[in-house]
N, C-alpha and C positions, 0 to 999 in steps of 0.2 A: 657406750654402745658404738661399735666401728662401722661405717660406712661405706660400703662399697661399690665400685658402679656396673649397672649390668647395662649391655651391649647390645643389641639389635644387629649381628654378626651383618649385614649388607651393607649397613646404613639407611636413611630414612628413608621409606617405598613410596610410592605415589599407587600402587595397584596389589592387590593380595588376589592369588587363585588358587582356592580350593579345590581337590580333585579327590575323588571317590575312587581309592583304588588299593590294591591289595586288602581286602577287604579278609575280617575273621571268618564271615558269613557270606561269602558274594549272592548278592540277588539283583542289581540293579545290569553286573557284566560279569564274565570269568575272569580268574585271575591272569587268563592268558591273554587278555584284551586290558585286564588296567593295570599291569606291570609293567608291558612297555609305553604304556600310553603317559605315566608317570618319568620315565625313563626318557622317552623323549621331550617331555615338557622341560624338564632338568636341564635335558644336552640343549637344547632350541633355548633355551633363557641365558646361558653363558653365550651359546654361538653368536647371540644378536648382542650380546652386551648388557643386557637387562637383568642380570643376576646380582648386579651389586652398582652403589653408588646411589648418588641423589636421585629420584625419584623411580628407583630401582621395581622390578615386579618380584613380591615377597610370594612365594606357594610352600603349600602346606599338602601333605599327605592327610587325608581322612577318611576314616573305617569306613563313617554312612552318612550320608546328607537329607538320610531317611524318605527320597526319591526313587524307589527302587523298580524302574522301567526304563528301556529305552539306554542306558548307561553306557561306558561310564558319564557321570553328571560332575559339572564341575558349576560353581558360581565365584563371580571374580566381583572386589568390593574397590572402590566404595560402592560404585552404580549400583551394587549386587543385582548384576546377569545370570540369571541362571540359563546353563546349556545342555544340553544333552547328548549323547552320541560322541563323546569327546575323547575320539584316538585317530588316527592318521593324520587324512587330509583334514579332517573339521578340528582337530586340534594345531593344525599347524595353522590355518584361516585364522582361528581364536588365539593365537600368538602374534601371529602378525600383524594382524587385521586389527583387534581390541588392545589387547597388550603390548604392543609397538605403536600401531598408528591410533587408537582410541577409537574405533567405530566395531561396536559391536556386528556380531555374524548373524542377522537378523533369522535364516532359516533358520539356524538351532537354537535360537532363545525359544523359552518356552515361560520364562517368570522375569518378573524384575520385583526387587525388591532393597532399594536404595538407605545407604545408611539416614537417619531420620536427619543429622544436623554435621558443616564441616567442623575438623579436629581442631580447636585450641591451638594457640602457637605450645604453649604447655604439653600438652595429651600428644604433639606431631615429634614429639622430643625421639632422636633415636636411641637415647640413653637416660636414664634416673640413676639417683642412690639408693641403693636398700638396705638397712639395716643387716648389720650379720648375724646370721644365725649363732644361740645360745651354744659353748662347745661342749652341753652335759653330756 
């Protein structure tokens, strides 16, 4: 069996934020509120530098975070913050603010919900081997 290694394209994150947007179903915001809201999270995580390298901020596009008020909702891990209202200014605050300097946007939290334990020197790894898939 061949082993090969997969990649963590940034390098290791120190922060992941989730954002509720282009959704199949919008119910939380319109598409016309979390498309560019996603768009500038993207351009604002390169502009500051945070897009890649050691303790880089990892974001994720997601359908639904099953919060569907007040949106778009974004929650940023490990702390897991959950915020609400996450496009313009209060996305740009919750870049800067959490995601650059670390201190949460206390008006838009509305949850916390913190990973239970820190990662393992192991589990923090930006890269593993994985076996290669069978070529039937």
């Amino acid at each position: 069996m061949m082993l090969r290694r997969l990649v963590i394209p940034t390098g290791r994150y120190g922060r992941h934020i989730l954002l509720c947007a282009d959704q199949s179903k919008p119910k939380c915001a319109p598409r016309e509120i979390t498309v560019p809201a996603w768009t500038a999270l993207k351009d604002r995580l390169d502009e500051l530098g945070l897009a890649r390298g050691e303790d880089c901020v990892y974001r994720s596009k997601v359908n639904c975070l099953r919060v569907c008020d007040r949106g778009p909702i974004a929650v940023v891990y490990p702390e897991g913050t959950w915020y609400h209202s996450v496009s313009g200014e209060v996305l740009e605050r919750i870049v800067t603010e959490h995601l650059r300097d670390g201190r949460p946007v206390e008006e838009y939290v509305f949850a916390r919900n913190p990973l239970p334990m820190a990662p393992s020197p192991e589990s923090a790894a930006s890269e593993v081997a994985v076996p290669e898939p069978d070529p039937a």
